[in-house]
C-alpha positions as CSV (number, residue, x, y, z in Angstrom):
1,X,11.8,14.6,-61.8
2,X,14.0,11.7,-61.0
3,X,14.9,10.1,-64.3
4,X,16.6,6.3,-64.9
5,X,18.3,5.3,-68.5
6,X,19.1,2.1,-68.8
7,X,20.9,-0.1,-69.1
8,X,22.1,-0.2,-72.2
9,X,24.0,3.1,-73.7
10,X,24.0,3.3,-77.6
11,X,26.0,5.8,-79.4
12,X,26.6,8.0,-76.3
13,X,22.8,9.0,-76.1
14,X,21.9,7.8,-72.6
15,X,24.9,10.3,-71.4
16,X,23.6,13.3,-73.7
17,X,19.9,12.6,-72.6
18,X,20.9,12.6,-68.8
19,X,23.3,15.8,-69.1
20,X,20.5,18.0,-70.5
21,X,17.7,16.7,-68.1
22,X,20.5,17.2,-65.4
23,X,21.2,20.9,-66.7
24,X,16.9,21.2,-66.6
25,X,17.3,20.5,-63.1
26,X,16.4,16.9,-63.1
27,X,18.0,14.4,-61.5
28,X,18.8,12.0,-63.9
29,X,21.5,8.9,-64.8
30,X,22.5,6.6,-67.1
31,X,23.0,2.8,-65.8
32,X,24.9,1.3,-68.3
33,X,26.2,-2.4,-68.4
34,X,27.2,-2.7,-71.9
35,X,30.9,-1.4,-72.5
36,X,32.9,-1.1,-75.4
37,X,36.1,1.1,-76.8
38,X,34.3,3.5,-77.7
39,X,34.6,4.8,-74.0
40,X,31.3,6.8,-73.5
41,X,31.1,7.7,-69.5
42,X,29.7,11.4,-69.5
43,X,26.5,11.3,-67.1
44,X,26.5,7.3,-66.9
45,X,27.1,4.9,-63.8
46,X,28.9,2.2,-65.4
47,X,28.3,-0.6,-64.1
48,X,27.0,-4.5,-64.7
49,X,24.1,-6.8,-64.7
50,X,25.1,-8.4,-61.0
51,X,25.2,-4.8,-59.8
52,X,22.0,-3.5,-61.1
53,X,20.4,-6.7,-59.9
54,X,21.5,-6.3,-56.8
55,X,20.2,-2.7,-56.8
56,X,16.7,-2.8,-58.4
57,X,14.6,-2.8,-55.4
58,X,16.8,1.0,-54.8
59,X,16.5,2.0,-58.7
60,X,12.4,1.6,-58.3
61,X,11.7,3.1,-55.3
62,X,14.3,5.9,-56.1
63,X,13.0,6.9,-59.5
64,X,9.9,8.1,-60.7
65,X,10.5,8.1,-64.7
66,X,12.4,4.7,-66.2
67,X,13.7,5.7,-69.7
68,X,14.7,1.9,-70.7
69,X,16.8,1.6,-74.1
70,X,17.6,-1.0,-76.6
71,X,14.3,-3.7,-74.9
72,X,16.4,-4.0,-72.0
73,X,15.2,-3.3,-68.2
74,X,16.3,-4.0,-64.7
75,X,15.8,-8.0,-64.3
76,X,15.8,-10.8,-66.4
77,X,12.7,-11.7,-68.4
78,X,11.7,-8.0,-67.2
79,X,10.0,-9.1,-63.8
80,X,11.1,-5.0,-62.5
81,X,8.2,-4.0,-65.4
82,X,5.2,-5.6,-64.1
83,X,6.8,-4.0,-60.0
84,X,7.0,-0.3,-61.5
85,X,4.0,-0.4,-63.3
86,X,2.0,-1.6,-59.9
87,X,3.7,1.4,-57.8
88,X,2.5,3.4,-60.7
89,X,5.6,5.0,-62.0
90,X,6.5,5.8,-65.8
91,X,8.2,3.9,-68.3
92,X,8.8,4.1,-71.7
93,X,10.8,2.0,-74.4
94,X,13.7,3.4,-76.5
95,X,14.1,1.3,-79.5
96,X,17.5,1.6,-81.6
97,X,17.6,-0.8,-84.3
98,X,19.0,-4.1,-84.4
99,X,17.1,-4.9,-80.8
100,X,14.0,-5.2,-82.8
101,X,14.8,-5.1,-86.9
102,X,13.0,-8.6,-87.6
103,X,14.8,-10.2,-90.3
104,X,12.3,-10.9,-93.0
105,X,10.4,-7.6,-92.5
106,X,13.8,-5.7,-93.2
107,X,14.3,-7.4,-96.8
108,X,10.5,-6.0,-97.8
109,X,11.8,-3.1,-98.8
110,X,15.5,-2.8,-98.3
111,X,17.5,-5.3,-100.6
112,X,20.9,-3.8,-98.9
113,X,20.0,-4.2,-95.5
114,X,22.5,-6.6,-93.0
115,X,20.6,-8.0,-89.8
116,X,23.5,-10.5,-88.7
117,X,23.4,-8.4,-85.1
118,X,19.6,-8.9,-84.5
119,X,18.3,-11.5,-82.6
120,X,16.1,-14.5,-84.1
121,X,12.5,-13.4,-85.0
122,X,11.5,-15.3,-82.2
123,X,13.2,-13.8,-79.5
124,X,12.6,-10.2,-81.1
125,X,8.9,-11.0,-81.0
126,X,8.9,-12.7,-77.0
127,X,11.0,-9.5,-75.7
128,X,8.6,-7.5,-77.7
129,X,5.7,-9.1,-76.2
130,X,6.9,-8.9,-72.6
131,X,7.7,-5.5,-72.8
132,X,4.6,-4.3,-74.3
133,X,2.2,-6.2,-71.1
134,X,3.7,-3.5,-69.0
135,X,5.3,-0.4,-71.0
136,X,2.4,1.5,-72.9
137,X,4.5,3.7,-75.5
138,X,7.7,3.5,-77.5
139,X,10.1,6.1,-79.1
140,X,12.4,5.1,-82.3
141,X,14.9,7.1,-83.7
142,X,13.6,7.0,-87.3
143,X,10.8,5.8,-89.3
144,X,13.3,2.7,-90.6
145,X,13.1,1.3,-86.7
146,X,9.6,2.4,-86.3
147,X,7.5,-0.3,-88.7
148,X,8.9,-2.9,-86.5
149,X,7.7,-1.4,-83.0
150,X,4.0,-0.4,-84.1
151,X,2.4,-3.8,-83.8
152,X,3.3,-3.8,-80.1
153,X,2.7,-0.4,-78.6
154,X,-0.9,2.0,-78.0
155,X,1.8,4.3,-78.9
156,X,5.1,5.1,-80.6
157,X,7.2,7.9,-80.8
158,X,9.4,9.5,-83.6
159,X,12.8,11.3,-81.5
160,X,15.7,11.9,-83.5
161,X,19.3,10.4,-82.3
162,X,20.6,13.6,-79.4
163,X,23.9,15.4,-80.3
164,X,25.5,17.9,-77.9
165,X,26.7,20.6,-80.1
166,X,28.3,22.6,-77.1
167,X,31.2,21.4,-77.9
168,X,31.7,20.9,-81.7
169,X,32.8,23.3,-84.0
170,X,32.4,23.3,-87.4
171,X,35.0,22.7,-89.9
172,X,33.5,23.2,-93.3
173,X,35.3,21.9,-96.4
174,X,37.2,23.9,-98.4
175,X,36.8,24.7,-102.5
176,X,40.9,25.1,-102.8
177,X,41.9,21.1,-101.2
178,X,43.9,19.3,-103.9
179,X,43.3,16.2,-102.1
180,X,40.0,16.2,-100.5
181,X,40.1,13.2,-97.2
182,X,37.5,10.8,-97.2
183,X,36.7,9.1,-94.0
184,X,34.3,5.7,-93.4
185,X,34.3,4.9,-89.6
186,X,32.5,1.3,-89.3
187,X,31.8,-0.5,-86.0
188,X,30.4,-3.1,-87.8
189,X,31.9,-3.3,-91.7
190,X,29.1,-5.7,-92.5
191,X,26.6,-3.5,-91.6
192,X,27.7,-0.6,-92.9
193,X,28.4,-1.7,-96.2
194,X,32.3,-0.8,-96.0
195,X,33.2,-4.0,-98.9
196,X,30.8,-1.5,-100.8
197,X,32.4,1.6,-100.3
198,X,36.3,0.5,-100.0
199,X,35.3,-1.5,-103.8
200,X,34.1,2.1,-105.3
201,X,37.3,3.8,-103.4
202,X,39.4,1.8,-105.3
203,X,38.3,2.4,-108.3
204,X,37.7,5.7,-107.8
205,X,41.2,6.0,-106.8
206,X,42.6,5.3,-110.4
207,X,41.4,8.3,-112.0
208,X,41.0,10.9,-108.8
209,X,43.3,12.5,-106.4
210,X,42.2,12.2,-102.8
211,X,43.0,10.1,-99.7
212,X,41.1,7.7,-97.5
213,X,41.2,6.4,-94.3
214,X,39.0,3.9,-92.5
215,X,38.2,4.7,-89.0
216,X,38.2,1.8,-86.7
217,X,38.7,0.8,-82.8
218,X,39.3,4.2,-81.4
219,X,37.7,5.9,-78.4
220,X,34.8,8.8,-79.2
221,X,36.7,11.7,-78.6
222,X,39.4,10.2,-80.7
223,X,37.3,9.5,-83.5
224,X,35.8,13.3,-83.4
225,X,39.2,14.7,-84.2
226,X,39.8,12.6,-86.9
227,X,36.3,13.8,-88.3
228,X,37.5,17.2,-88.2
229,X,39.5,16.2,-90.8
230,X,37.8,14.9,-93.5
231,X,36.6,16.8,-97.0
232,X,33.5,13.8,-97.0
233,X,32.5,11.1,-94.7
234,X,30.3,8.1,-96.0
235,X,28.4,6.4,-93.2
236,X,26.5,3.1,-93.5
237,X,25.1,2.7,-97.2
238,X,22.6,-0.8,-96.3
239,X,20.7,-0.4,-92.9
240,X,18.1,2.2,-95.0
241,X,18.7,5.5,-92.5
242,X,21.2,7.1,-91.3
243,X,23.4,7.0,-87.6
244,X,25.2,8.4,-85.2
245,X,28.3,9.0,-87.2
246,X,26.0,11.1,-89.8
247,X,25.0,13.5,-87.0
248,X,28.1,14.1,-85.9
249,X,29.4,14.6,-89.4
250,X,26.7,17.1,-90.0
251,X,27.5,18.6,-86.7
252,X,31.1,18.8,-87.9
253,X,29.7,20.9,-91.0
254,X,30.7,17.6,-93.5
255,X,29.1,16.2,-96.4
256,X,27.9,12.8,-95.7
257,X,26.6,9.8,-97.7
258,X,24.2,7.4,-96.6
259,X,21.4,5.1,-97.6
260,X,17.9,6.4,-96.8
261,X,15.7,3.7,-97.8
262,X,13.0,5.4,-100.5
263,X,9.4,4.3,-99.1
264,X,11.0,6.6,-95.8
265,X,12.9,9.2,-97.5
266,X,9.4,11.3,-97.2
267,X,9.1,11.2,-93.4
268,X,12.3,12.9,-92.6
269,X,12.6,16.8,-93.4
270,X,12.8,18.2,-96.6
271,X,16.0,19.9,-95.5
272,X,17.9,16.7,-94.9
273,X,20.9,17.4,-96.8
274,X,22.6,14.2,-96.6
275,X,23.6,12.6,-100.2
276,X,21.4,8.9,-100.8
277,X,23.4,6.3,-102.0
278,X,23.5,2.4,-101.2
279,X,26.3,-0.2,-102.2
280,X,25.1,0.1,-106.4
281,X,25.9,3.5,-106.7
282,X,27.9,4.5,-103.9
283,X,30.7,4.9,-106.5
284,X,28.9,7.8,-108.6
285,X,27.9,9.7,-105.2
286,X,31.0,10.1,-104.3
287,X,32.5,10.7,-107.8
288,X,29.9,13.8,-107.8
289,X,31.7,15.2,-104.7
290,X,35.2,14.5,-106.1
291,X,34.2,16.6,-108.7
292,X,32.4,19.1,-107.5
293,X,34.2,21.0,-104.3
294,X,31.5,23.7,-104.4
295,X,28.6,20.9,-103.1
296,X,31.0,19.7,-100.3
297,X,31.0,23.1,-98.9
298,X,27.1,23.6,-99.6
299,X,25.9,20.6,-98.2
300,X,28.3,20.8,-95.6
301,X,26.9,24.5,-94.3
302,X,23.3,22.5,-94.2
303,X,24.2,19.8,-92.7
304,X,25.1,21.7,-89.5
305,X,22.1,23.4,-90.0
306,X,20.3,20.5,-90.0
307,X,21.8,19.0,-86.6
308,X,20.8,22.2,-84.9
309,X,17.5,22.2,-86.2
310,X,16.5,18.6,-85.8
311,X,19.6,16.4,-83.6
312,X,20.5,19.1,-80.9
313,X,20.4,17.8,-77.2
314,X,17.6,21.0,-76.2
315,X,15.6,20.2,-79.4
316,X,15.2,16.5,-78.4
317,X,14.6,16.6,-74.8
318,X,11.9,19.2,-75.0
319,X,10.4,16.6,-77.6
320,X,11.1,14.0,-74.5
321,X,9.5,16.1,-71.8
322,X,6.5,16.2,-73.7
323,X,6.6,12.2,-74.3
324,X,7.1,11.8,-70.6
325,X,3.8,14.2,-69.6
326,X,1.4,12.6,-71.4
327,X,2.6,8.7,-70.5
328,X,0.4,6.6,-68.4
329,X,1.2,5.9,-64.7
């Protein structure tokens, strides 16, 4: 199978998508025009909306499965979706979020939640509309992103974020540190909550020993070894599910924080072992680590349970290769 991602590469999982459909024997690439410090090039051709324009007539013919991410496609106003859909080829729609988290619809049951990086309702619901005159089905990461999908698809699926674990190694806290680290690594401090957590850091700092550090503007791989690092990482405490940065703290064997909002906590696995907390008691749920070493290192052994169970790269494209089977031509 000939696979296209594109063109839009969020939190490295275009690469990791295309590296294990590639390992399966595929021949598959990630065209990516959106780049950022964060550096991610494994299994991607970097390039730019000029380029890919200029290419599109190649990209359809070429490829027989378009994996489009974040409601973006080939052209503008997505005149490539109505082309590949006559020549009978597959496509599918990977939302991730802020692409399509309408406004009003995410205060209905999240209080916390920050949409600044979303577009207007309007343009949300035209892109949505376009898309869906062409592109049958749908994969979300989580059941936060999928509420706001449903209305437009004959189909949407539930795929967990993709994490290679290959490479990372576990480094489990440790009952004996006298200063346990705790790291917060926002791209966006709005939309993670960080006033939140820095605000209960502080004031946990008067009466606890430990050390903090915010991690901002480095590369991946840089990032990752900081992780390493830490005793307890919180991750975003308003959006109502967790990221990227969770996985990979999990992976890392790591206690993590984050805000899973409550009508959804159901729909993920019992086993999730990550600790729910949003910016009104983000304070006490981290307190409760402080003071308990013993459930950093237990929920840090399930949490790398967890990614390989649920978040591994082979987990989620065998969930994939089924999606792409049973799509429409």
């Amino acid at each position: 199978m000939k696979i296209f991602h594109g063109t839009i590469e969020i939190a490295g999982q275009m690469g990791i998508l295309s590296g294990e459909q590639k390992k399966r024997g595929h021949l598959a690439a990630g065209y990516n025009i959106f780049h950022s410090y964060l550096g991610y090039k494994d299994h991607l051709v970097n390039t730019n909306p000029d380029e890919i324009q200029k290419t599109h007539k190649h990209i359809v013919n070429f490829f027989d499965q378009f994996h489009f991410h974040y409601a973006t496609s080939l052209l503008p106003d997505y005149q490539d979706l109505e082309i590949i859909k006559h020549k009978g080829k597959k496509m599918i729609m990977h939302h991730w979020g802020n692409d399509i988290r309408f406004h009003d619809r995410a205060r209905v049951h999240n209080p916390y939640v920050y949409t600044g990086d979303s577009p207007a309702n309007e343009v949300i619901h035209h892109r949505l509309t376009q898309i869906s005159r062409y592109v049958d089905e749908a994969i979300v990461q989580d059941y936060e992103v999928y509420a706001y999908a449903q209305p437009y698809y004959k189909k949407v699926h539930v795929v967990p974020i993709s994490i290679d674990l290959t490479p990372i190694v576990p480094f489990y806290p440790k009952n004996d540190v006298k200063r346990p680290l705790i790291l917060h690594a926002p791209t966006n401090p709005e939309f993670k909550g960080t006033m939140a957590i820095e605000a209960a850091i502080q004031e946990l700092q008067k009466s606890y020993s430990f050390e903090y550090r915010r991690i901002q503007h480095l590369n991946h791989e840089e990032a990752i070894r900081l992780y390493r690092e830490a005793d307890l990482i919180v991750d975003q405490i308003r959006c109502g599910s967790y990221g990227l940065l969770s996985v990979e703290a999990m992976a890392l064997g790591k206690p993590v924080i984050a805000y899973i909002r409550n009508d959804i906590v159901a729909q993920f696995p019992s086993q999730l072992p990550i600790m729910n907390a949003n910016p009104d008691n983000v304070l006490t749920a981290i307190q409760s680590f402080l003071e308990n070493p013993a459930l950093r290192v237990e929920r840090g052994l399930q949490g790398r349970e967890y990614a390989e169970k649920y978040h591994a790269k082979e987990v989620v494209v065998d969930r994939l290769e089924q999606i792409y089977d049973n799509l429409p031509s």
